[in-house]
N, C-alpha and C positions, 0 to 999 in steps of 0.2 A: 504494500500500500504506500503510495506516494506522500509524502509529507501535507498537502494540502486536507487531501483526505482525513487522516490522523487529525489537523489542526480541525477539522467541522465536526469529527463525532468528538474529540475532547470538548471543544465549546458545548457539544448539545447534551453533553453528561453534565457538565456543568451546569446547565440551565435546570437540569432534571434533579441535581443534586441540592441546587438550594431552594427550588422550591417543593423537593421532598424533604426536607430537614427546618422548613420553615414553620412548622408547628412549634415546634421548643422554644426560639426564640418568645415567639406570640404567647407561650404559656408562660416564660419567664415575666412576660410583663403583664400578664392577665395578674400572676401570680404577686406582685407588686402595686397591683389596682388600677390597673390600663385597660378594661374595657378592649377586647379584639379590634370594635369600633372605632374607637378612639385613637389606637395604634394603627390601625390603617391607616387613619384618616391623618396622624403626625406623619409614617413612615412614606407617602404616595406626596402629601405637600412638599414634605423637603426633596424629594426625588425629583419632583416635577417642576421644584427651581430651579437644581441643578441641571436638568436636562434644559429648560429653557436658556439659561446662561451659557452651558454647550451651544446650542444650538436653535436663537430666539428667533429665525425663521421662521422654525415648524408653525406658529400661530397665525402668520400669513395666509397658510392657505386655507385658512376656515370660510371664508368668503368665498374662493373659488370651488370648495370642497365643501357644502355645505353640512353631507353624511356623515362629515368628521364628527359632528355632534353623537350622531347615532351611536359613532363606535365607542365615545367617549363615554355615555350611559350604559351600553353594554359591557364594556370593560371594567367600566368602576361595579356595576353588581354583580361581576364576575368576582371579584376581590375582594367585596363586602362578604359575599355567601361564604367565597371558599376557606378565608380569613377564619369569619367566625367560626365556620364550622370545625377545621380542623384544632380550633383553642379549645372550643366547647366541648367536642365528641369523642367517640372513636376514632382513629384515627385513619385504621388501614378499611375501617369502612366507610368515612368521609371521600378519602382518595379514589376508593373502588366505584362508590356512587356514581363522585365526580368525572369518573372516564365514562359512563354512558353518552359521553359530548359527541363520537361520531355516529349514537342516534338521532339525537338534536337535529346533529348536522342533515341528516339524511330528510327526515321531514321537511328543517329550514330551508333545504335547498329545493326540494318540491313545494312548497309555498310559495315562498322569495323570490326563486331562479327560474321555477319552471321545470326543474329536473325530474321528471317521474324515476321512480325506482325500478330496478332492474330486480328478476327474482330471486340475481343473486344479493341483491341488497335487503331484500325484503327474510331471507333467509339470516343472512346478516343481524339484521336487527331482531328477529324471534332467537334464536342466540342469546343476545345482548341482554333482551328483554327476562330469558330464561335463568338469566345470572343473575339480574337483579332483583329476580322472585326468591332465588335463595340466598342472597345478601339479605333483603328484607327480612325474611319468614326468622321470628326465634321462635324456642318452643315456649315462650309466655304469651306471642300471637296468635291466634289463628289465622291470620290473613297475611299476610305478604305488603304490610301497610309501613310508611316512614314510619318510626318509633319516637321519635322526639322532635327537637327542632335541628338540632347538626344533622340527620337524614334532610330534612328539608332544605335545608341552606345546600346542602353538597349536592342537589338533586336541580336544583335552581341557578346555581353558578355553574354545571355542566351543562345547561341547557343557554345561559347567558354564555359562557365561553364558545359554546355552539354560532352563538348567534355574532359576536366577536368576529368569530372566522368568516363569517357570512360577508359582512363588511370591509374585512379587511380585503376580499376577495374583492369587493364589488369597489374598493376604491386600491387597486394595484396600482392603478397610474397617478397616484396622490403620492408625494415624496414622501420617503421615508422619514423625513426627521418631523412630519405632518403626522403621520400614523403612529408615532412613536410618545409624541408629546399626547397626543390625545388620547392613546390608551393610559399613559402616567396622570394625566391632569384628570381622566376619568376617575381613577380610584382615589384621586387627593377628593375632587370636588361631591362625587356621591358618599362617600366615607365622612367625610364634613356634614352634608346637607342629613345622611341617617344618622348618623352619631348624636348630632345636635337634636331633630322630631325624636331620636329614642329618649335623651337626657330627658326633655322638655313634658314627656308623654310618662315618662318613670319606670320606662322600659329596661331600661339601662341607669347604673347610677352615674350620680356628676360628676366631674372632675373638678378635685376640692382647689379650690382659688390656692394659685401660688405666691407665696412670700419672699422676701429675700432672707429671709433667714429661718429657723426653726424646721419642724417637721417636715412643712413643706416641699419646703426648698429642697433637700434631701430625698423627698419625692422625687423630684424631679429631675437629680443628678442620677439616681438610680435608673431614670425611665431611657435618659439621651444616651448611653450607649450603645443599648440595646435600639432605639428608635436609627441612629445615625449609622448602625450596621448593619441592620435590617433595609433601609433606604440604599447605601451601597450597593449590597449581595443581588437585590434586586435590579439596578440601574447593570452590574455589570453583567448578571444572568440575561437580562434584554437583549446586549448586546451581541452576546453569546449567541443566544436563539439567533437572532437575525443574518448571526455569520455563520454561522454551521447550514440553519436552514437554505440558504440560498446556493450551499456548495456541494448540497445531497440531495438525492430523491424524497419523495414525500415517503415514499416506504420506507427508506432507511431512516428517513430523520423520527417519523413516529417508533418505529423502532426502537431507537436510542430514547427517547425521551418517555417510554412504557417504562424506563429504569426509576422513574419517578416513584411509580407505585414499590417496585422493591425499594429504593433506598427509604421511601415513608414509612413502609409495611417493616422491617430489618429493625431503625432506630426506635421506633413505636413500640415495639413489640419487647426491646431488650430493653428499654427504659417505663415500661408498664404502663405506656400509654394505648395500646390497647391486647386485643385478644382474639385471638385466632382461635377459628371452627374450621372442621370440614365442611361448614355449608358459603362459611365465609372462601374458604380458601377453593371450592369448585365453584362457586359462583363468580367469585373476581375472576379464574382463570378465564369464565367463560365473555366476561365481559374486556378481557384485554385481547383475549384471541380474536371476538367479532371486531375490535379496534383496528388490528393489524389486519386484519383481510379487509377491511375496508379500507385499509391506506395503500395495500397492496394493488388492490381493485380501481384505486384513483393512477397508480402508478402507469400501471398497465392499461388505461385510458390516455393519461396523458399521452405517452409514451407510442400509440398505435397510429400510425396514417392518417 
């Protein structure tokens, strides 16, 4: 393998890597009185200055690119869901929910695009769907229904990341540092705009007014390390995605970035954040295998005459 190569699946392990390991962090500051909410909604502002400072273009082309908005709503409650959910839940069943996104995908684009499904897509998806009847189903349910709210959040942000894709698809000739700021300024400004209706409504607790001195304050030196390398890990995982993805196949890059689910499901599991089943662990199989045959199946589209 030629060196180029080697540099796009390390970038796209990387990407897979920290945002499979990105629960700890987020618990570390839940665990400190940071609200998931609240942390996103710090960690996406300060990224999304920095990327603007890099590169205060991107906000140009909102005018020419009016969709930009779309993708910036779906992006931020993509980050909001997946955030919350992995602080709050399970973990390696947040993640597993969370990849039913090239279902999503598969409907959004017969909606959106007009793409009717193939029967091997439709195959595909009864698969997918069969995985996450046995993710769902404990033996305290009888039904195969979300169990709490991190099912719901991870079920919601695979379906908004679905829709993510959708857009970002349908604005490819939008430059990138246009597409890039508006998925970072999405999760700063819908993380903001929820965190504040949850504070306000009592959904969520407040964030206790900072001081310059006393408890507070201490708070707060506690919160920015963890907020200012969570904001990093994020900004360089972006960049990562963007350069690996554009120097591989769509089959190989989901591929590589299914490692998401082991590197969440590995640290989860050996730090007791969550718990492994046979129904857990035959249903996620089954919903990463319909994942890759359907990246496989776009590969070998693209790729045909």
């Amino acid at each position: 393998m030629s060196p180029r190569p080697v540099l796009a699946v390390s970038a796209l392990a990387l990407n897979a890597l920290v945002w499979g390991l990105s629960w700890w962090p987020l618990r570390q500051l839940d665990g400190l009185g940071l609200h998931p909410l609240w942390a996103t909604a710090f960690v996406f502002t300060f990224a999304t200055l920095v990327l603007s400072f890099i590169s205060p273009s991107g906000w140009q082309y909102f005018k020419q690119h009016p969709q930009l908005w779309w993708l910036m709503a779906a992006s931020g409650f993509t980050n909001i869901g997946f955030n919350w959910a992995v602080t709050t839940g399970d973990v390696v069943r947040v993640v597993l929910l969370f990849y039913l996104m090239p279902t999503w995908s598969l409907l959004l684009a017969w909606w959106l695009l007009g793409e009717r499904p193939t029967r091997g897509a439709l195959a595909r998806l009864g698969l997918a769907l069969l995985g996450v009847i046995l993710v769902l189903k404990t033996p305290e349910s009888s039904w195969p229904l979300p169990q709490d709210l991190p099912d719901v959040l991870a079920l919601l942000a695979g379906f908004c990341f679905a829709l993510t894709n959708i857009w970002l698809l349908r604005l490819q000739h939008a430059p990138e540092s246009a597409r890039m700021v508006a998925m970072f300024g999405g999760g700063a400004f819908m993380a903001v705009t929820c965190a504040a209706l949850a504070t306000c409504t009592g959904i969520i607790p407040a964030i206790v007014a900072i001081t310059v001195d006393g408890a507070n304050a201490s708070q707060l030196l506690a919160w920015l390390p963890w907020v200012l390398g969570l904001s990093a890990a994020f900004l360089i995982s972006n960049f990562a995605l963007q350069y690996g993805a554009a120097r591989l196949s769509a089959h190989a890059t989901a591929m590589v970035m299914m490692s998401e689910v082991v590197f969440a499901s590995v640290s989860s599991v050996a730090l007791g954040a969550s718990t492994l089943s046979w129904r857990i662990g035959l249903g996620g199989g089954m919903i990463v295998l319909a994942a890759l045959l359907a990246s496989q199946a776009q590969t070998t589209k693209d790729t045909t005459p």
